[in-house]
C-alpha positions as CSV (number, residue, x, y, z in Angstrom):
1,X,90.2,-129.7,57.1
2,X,93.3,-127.1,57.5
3,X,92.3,-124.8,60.4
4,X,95.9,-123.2,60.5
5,X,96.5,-121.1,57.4
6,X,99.5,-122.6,55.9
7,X,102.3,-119.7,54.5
8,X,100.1,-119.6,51.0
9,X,97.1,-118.4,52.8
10,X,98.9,-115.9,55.0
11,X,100.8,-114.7,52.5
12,X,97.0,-114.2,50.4
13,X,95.6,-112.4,53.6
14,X,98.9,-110.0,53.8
15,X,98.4,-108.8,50.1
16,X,95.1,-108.5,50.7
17,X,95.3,-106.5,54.2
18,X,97.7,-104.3,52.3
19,X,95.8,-103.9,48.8
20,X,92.9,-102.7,51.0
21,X,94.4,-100.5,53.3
22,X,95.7,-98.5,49.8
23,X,92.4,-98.5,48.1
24,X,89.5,-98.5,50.9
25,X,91.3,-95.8,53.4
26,X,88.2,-95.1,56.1
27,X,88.2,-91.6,54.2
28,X,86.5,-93.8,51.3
29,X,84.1,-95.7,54.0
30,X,83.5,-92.0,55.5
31,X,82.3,-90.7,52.6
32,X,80.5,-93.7,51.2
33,X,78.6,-93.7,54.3
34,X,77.7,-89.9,53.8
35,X,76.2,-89.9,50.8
36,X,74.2,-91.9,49.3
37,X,75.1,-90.3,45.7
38,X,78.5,-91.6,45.5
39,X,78.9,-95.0,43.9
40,X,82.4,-97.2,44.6
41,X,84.9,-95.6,42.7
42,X,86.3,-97.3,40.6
43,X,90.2,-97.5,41.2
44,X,88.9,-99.9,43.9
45,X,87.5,-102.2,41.1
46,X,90.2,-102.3,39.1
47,X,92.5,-102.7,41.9
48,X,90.6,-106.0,43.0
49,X,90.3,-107.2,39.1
50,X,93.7,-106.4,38.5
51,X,94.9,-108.0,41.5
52,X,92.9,-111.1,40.3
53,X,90.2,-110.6,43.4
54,X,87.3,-110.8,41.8
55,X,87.4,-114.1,40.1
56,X,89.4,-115.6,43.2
57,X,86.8,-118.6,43.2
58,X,86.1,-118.5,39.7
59,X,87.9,-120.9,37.1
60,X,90.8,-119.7,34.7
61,X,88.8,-121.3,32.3
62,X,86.2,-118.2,32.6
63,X,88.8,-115.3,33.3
64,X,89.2,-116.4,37.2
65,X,92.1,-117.3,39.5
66,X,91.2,-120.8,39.7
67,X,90.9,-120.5,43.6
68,X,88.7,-121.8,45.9
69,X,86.1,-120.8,48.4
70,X,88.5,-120.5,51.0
71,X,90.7,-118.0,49.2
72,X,87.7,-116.1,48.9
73,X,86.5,-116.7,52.6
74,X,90.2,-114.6,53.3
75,X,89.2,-111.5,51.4
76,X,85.9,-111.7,53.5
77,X,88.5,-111.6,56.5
78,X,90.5,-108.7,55.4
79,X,87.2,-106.9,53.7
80,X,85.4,-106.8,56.9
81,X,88.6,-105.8,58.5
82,X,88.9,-102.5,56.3
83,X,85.4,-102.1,55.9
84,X,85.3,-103.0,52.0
85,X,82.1,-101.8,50.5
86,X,79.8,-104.6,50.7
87,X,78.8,-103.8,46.7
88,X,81.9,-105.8,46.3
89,X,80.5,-108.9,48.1
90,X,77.6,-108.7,45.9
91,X,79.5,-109.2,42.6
92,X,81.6,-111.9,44.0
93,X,78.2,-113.3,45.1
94,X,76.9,-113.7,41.7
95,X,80.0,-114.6,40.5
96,X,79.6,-117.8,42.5
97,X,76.0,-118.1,42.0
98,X,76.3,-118.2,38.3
99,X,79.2,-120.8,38.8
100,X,77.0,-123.0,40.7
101,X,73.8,-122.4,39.1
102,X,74.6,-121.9,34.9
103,X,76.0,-124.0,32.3
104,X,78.8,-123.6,30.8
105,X,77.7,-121.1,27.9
106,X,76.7,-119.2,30.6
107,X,79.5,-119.4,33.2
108,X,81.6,-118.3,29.9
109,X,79.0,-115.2,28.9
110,X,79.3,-113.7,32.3
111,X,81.8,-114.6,34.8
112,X,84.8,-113.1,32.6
113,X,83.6,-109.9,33.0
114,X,82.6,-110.3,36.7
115,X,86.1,-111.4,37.2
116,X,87.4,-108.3,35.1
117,X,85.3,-106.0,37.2
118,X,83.9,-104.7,34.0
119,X,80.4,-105.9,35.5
120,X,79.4,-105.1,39.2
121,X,75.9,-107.2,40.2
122,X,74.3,-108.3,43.1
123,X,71.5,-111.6,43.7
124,X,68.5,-111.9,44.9
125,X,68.5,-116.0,45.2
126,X,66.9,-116.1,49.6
127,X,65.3,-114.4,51.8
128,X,66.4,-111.3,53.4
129,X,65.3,-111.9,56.3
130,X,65.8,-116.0,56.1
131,X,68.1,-117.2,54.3
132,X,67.3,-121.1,54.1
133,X,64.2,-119.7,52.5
134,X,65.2,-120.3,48.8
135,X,61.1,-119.8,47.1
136,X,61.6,-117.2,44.5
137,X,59.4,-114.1,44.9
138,X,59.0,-113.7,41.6
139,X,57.2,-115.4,38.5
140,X,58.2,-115.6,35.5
141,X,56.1,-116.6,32.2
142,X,57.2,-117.2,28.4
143,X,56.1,-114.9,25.9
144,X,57.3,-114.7,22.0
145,X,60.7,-114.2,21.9
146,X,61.8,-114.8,25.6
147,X,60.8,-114.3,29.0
148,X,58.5,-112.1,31.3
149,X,59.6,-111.3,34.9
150,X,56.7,-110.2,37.4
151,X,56.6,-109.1,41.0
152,X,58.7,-107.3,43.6
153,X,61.5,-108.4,45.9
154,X,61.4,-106.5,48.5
155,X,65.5,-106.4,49.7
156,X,67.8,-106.7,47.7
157,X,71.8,-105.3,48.9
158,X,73.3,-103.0,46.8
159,X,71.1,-103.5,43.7
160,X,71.6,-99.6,43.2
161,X,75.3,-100.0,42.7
162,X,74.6,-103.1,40.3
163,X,75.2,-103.4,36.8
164,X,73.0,-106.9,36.6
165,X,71.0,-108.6,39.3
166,X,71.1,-112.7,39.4
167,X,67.4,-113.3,40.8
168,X,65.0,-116.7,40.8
169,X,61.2,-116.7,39.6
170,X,59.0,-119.3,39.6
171,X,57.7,-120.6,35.8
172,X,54.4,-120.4,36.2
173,X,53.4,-123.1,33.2
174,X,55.3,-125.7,35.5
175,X,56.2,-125.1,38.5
176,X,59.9,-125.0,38.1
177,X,62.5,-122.2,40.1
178,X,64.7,-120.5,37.1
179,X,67.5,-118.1,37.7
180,X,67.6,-115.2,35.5
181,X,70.9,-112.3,34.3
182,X,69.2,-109.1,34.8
183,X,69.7,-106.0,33.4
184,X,69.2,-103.1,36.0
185,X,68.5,-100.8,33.7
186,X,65.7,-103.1,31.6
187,X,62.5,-101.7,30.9
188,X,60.2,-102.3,33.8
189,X,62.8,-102.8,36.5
190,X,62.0,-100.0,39.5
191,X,64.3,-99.8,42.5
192,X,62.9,-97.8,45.6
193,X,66.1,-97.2,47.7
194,X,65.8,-98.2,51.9
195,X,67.1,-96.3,54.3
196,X,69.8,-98.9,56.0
197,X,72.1,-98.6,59.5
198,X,75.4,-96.7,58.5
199,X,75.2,-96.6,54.8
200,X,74.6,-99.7,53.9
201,X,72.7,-99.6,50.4
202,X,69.6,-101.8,49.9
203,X,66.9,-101.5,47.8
204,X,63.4,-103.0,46.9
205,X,63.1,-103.9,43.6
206,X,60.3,-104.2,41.3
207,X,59.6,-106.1,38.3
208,X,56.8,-105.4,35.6
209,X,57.0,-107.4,32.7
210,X,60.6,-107.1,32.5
211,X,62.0,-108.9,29.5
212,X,64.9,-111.6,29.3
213,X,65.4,-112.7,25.5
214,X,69.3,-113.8,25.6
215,X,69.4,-117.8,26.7
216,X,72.8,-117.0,28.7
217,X,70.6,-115.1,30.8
218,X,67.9,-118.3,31.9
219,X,69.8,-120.4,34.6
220,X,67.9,-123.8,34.6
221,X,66.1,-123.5,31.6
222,X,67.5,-127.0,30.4
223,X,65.0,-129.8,30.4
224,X,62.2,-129.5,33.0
225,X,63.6,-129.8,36.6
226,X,64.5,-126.5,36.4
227,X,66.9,-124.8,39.2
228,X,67.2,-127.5,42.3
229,X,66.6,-126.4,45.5
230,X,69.7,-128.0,47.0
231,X,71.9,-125.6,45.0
232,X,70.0,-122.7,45.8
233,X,70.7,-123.6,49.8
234,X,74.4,-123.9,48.7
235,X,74.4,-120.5,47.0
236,X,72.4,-119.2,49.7
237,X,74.7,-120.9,52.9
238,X,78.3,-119.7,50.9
239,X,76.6,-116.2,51.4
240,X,76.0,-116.6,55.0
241,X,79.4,-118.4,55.6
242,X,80.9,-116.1,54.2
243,X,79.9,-112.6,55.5
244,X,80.5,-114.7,58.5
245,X,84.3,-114.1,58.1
246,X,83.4,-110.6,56.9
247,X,82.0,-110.5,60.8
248,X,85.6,-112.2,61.9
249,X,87.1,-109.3,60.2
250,X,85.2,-106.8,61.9
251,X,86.0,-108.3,65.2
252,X,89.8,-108.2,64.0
253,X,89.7,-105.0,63.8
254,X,87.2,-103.8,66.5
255,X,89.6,-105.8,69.5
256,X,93.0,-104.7,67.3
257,X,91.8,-100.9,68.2
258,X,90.7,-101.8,71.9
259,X,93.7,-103.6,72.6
260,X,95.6,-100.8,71.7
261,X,93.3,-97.8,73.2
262,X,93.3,-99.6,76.9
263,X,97.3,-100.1,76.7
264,X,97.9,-96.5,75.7
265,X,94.7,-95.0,77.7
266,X,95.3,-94.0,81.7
267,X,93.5,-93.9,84.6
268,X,94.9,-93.7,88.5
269,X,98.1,-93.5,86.9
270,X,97.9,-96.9,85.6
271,X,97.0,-98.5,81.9
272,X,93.5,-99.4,81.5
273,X,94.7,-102.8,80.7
274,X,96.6,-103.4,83.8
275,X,93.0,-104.0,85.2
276,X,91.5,-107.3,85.7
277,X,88.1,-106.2,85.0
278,X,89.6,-105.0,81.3
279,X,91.8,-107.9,80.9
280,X,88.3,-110.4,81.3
281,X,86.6,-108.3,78.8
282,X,89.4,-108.7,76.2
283,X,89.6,-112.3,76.7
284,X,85.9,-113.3,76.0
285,X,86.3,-110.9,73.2
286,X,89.3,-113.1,71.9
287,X,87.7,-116.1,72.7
288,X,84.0,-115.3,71.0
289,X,86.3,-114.1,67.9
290,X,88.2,-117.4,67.8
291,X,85.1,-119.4,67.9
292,X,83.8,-117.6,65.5
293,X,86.4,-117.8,63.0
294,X,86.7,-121.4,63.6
295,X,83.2,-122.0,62.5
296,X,83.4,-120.1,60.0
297,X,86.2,-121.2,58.1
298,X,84.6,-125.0,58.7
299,X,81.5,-123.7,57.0
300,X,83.1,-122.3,53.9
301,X,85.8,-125.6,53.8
302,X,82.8,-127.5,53.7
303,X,80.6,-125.8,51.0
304,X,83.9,-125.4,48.8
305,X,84.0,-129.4,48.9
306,X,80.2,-129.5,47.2
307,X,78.5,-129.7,50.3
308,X,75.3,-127.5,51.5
309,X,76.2,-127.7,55.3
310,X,73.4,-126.1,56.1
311,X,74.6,-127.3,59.9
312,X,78.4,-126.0,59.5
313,X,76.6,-122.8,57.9
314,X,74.0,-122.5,60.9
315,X,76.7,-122.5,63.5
316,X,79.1,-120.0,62.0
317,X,76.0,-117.7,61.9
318,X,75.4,-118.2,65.3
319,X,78.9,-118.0,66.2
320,X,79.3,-115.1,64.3
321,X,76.6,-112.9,65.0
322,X,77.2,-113.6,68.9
323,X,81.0,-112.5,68.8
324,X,79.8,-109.4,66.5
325,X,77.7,-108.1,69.2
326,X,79.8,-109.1,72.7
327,X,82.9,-107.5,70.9
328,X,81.5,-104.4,69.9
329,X,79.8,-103.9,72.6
330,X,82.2,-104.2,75.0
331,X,84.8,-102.2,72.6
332,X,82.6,-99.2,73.4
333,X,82.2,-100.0,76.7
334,X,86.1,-99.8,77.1
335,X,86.7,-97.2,75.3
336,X,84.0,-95.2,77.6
337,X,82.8,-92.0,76.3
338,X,85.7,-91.8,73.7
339,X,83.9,-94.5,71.7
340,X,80.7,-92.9,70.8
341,X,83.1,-89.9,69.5
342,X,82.1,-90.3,65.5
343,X,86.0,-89.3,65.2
344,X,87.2,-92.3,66.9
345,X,85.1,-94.6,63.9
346,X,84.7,-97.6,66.0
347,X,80.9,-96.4,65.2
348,X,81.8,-98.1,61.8
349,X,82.3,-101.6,62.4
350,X,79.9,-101.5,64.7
351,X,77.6,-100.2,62.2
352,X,79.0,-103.2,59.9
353,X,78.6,-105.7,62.1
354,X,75.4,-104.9,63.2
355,X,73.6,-105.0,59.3
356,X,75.6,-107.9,58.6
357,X,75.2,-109.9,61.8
358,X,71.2,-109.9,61.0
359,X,71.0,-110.1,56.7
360,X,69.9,-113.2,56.3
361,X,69.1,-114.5,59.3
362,X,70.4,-113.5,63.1
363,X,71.9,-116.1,65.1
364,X,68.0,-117.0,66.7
365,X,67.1,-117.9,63.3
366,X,70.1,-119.7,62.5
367,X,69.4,-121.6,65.4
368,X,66.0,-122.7,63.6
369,X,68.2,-123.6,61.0
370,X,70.3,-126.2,63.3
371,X,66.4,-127.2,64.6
372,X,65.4,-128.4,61.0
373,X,68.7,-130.3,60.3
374,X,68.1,-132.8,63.6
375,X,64.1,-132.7,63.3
C-alpha cells in the first residue's frame, strides 16, 4: 500500500484543489446553507463531468475515467477541503453502488449518465445511524408487470436534490435483499425534508406502492440469492471510508486557517504562535489529522482491492471523527472570540464536520464495529 501520493496523485489533488476553489467559492456554500430552495447549480456539475469527476471510479467502459477508489478518496480530500456540496457525494455514491451491486446491463443503463452528471442521485443501502447495519427498511413485492416498493426510510442525505435514489427492500415471497433505481419523482414516493446542522439536506422518504417496471432498475434480481450482504457492507464501508477523507479535508482546511490566524494575530506584542501553549495545540491538531488521514487512505486502498475491511473502515471512522472534533474545537478556541464571528466561516467546517463525523456511525459505534470483527 502507497501511503505517499506519488506525482500522479498530487498532480489529481492540485486540479482538483483548483477546479473547486473556481466552482464552490464559500459564496456558493454561504448561500446553499441559507436556503434551503436553492439546488446545486449546475455549472458545478458540469464542471465535475466535464472534468471527468464524476465517473473517477467508474469504468471507460460505462462513460468513466477508469480510476480507482483512491482517485476518488482525493476528491473526498479536496471536497471536504472547499466544502463541496455533499449532493455530490451522493451521486458518486451510487455511482459506486450500482458498480458493485448491478450487472452489466445495468452498470451500462445508468452509470454513463451518472458519470455525465446528467443524473444526480443519492442511496439508501445502511443505516443512518449505523452503518454496518445493511437490513433494508423496505419491502418489496411482485405485482403484474414489475415491482411494488413499500415502507419509509427514514434518512436519506440529499434525496431532495436527487434525480434517482439507489435503495434495498426485502422480497417478501423469499426472503431475498434487492436493490432498486428509483425515480424521485414516481408515483407514491413522499419526501418530508429534516431540518439538519448548517444546511445539510436530508430527508425521510416514503414509499407507497411505488412501481419499478424497467429490469435495469432490479439489482439482484438474477437467480434467488438475491443482493449479498457482504457487498452491501462494502458499499456501505467505501461510504464511511470515504467521507472519512472528506473529514481529512475539513481538518486541512480548518488547521490551514489557524495556522495562519495565530501567525498573523497579536497579543503582548508577540504572535500568538510564538506561545507554547498555541504551538501544543497545533501539534495534536497535526498529529490527530495525520492519523486520520493515514487510516483513511488504508481503508479506501483496501476496499478498492475487493475487500470489505470492515476493521480498516472502523478505524478510519474512529480516527476521523476524533481529529474532526479536537481540531475544530481547538481552531475556535485559538481563534478566541473571532471564531464564533459567522464572517470568519470557520463555523462552516465545523458545521461539516460535525454532520459528517456522526452519519453513519460516530467513532463509539465504530468502535462496536472493531468489537464484532475480534468477537
Amino acid at each position: 500500500m502507497r501511503l505517499i501520493p506519488d506525482q500522479d496523485s498530487a498532480d489529481l489533488s492540485s486540479m482538483l484543489r483548483s477546479l473547486l476553489g473556481a466552482e464552490c467559492p464559500i459564496s456558493l456554500v454561504r448561500e446553499l446553507r441559507q436556503d434551503p430552495a436553492v439546488a446545486v447549480p449546475d455549472s458545478l456539475w458540469k464542471a465535475l463531468a466535464d472534468a471527468g469527476i464524476l465517473g473517477l471510479a467508474v469504468g471507460e467502459d460505462v462513460g468513466g475515467s477508469g480510476g480507482g477508489l483512491a482517485d476518488l478518496g482525493a476528491f473526498y480530500v479536496e471536497a471536504g477541503r472547499a466544502l463541496c456540496p455533499t449532493a455530490v457525494h451522493g451521486t458518486m455514491h451510487a455511482g459506486l453502488a450500482i458498480d458493485v451491486l448491478g450487472s452489466g446491463e445495468q452498470r451500462a443503463a445508468w452509470l454513463p449518465g451518472l458519470s455525465a452528471g446528467i443524473l444526480r442521485a443519492t442511496t439508501a443501502l445502511s443505516n443512518a445511524r449505523d452503518a454496518s447495519i445493511v437490513t433494508p427498511r423496505l419491502r418489496v413485492d411482485r405485482s403484474a408487470g414489475g415491482w411494488l416498493l413499500s415502507g419509509t426510510v427514514e434518512f436519506v442525505v440529499d434525496a431532495d436534490d436527487a434525480d434517482i435514489l439507489v435503495v434495498s427492500a426485502i422480497d417478501v415471497q423469499n426472503g431475498r435483499t434487492l436493490g432498486f433505481v428509483v425515480d424521485r419523482h414516481a408515483p407514491g414516493l413522499t419526501l418530508q425534508p429534516l431540518t439538519l446542522m448548517g444546511g445539510h439536506r436530508a430527508c425521510c422518504v416514503g414509499f407507497d406502492d411505488v412501481r419499478v417496471t424497467e429490469s435495469s432498475a432490479v439489482l439482484g434480481a438474477e437467480g434467488d440469492v438475491g443482493l449479498s450482504g457482504e457487498d452491501l457492507h462494502r458499499v456501505a464501508n467505501a461510504g464511511v471510508a470515504l467521507q472519512s477523507l472528506d473529514l481529512v479535508g475539513v481538518g486541512d482546511a480548518v488547521l490551514e486557517r489557524t495556522v495562519d490566524y495565530v501567525t498573523m494575530r497579536h497579543q503582548f506584542g508577540r504572535p500568538i504562535a510564538s506561545f507554547q501553549a498555541a504551538q501544543h495545540l497545533v501539534a495534536n491538531m497535526h498529529i490527530a489529522l495525520s492519523a486520520a488521514r493515514l487510516a483513511a487512505h488504508s481503508a479506501v486502498f483496501w476496499i478498492g482491492r475487493g475487500r470489505v475491511a470492515t476493521r480498516e473502515t472502523a478505524i478510519a471512522r474512529m480516527h476521523a471523527a476524533t481529529a474532526a472534533k479536537l481540531i475544530t474545537l481547538d481552531a475556535h478556541q485559538l481563534h478566541a472570540g473571532m471564531g464564533y464571528v459567522l464572517e470568519t466561516d470557520l463555523h462552516l467546517w465545523s458545521e461539516r464536520a460535525r454532520v459528517l463525523s456522526t452519519l453513519g456511525g460516530g467513532s463509539d459505534v465504530a468502535a462496536g464495529w472493531l468489537d464484532e470483527e475480534y468477537a
